[in-house]
C-alpha positions as CSV (number, residue, x, y, z in Angstrom):
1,X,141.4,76.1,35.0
2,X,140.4,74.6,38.6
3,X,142.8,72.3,40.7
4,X,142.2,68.5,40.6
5,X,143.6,65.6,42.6
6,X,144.0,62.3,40.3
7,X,144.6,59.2,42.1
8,X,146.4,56.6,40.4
9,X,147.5,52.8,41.4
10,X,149.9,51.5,39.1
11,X,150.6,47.0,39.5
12,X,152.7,44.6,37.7
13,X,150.7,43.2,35.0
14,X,148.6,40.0,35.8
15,X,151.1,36.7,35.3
16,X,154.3,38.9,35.3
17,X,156.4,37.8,38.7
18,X,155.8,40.0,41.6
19,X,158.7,38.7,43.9
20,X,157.7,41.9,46.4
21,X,154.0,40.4,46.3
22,X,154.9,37.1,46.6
23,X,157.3,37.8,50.1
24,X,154.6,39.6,51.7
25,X,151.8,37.1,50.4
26,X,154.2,34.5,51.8
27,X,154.8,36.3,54.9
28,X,150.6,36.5,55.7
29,X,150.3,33.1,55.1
30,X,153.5,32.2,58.0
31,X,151.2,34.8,60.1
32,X,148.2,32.9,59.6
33,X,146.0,34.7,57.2
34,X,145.5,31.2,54.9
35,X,142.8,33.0,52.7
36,X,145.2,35.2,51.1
37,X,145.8,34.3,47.8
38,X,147.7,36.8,45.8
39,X,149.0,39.7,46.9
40,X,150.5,42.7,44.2
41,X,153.3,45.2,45.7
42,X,152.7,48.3,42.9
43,X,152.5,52.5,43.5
44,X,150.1,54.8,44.7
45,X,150.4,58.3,43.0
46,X,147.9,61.4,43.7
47,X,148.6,64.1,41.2
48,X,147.4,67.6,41.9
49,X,146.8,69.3,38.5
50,X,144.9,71.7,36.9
51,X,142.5,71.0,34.5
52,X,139.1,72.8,32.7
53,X,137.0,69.8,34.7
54,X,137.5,66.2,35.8
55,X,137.2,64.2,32.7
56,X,140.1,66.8,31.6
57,X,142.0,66.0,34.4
58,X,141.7,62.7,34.0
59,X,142.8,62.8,30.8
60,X,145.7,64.6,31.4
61,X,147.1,61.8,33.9
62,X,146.2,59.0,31.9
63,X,148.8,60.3,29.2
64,X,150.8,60.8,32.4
65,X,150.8,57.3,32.9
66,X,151.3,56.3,29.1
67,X,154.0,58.0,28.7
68,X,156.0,58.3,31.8
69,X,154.5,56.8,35.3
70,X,153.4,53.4,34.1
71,X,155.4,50.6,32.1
72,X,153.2,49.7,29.2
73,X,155.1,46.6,28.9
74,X,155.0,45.2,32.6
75,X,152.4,47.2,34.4
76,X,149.1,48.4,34.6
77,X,147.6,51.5,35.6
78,X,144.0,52.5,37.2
79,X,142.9,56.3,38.1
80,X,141.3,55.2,41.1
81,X,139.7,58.8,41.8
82,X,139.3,62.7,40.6
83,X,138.5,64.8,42.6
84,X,138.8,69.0,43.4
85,X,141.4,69.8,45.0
């Protein structure tokens, strides 16, 4: 087994209200930043774990976020990065 670090960003789902993105989107806009659009307020996880290689480990945190990290039902969930930790 070798150590791996799994990045994961986890967002409200698409269409869902974001009232935390919508203050901050709101709050670009009011300091001038017109070409923002949308903005989504969601978590950044890194999870150190220890896995037989990367697409192990990335396994491993994708049940993670199935089961436990991620709401199926109002968010989404993206490993963003594996790498050795």
């Amino acid at each position: 087994m070798k150590p791996f670090r799994v990045s994961v960003h986890i967002v409200p789902r698409k269409g869902l209200l974001d009232p935390q993105g919508k203050a901050v989107a709101d709050a670009l806009h009011t300091l001038g930043f017109a070409s923002v659009a949308e903005v989504h307020v969601g978590r950044h996880l890194v999870i150190e774990t220890q896995a037989g290689d990367a697409k192990a480990a990335e396994a491993s945190v994708r049940e993670m976020c199935g089961r436990l990290l991620a709401n199926p039902v109002t968010e989404d969930f993206e490993i963003a990065g594996v790498v050795p930790a």
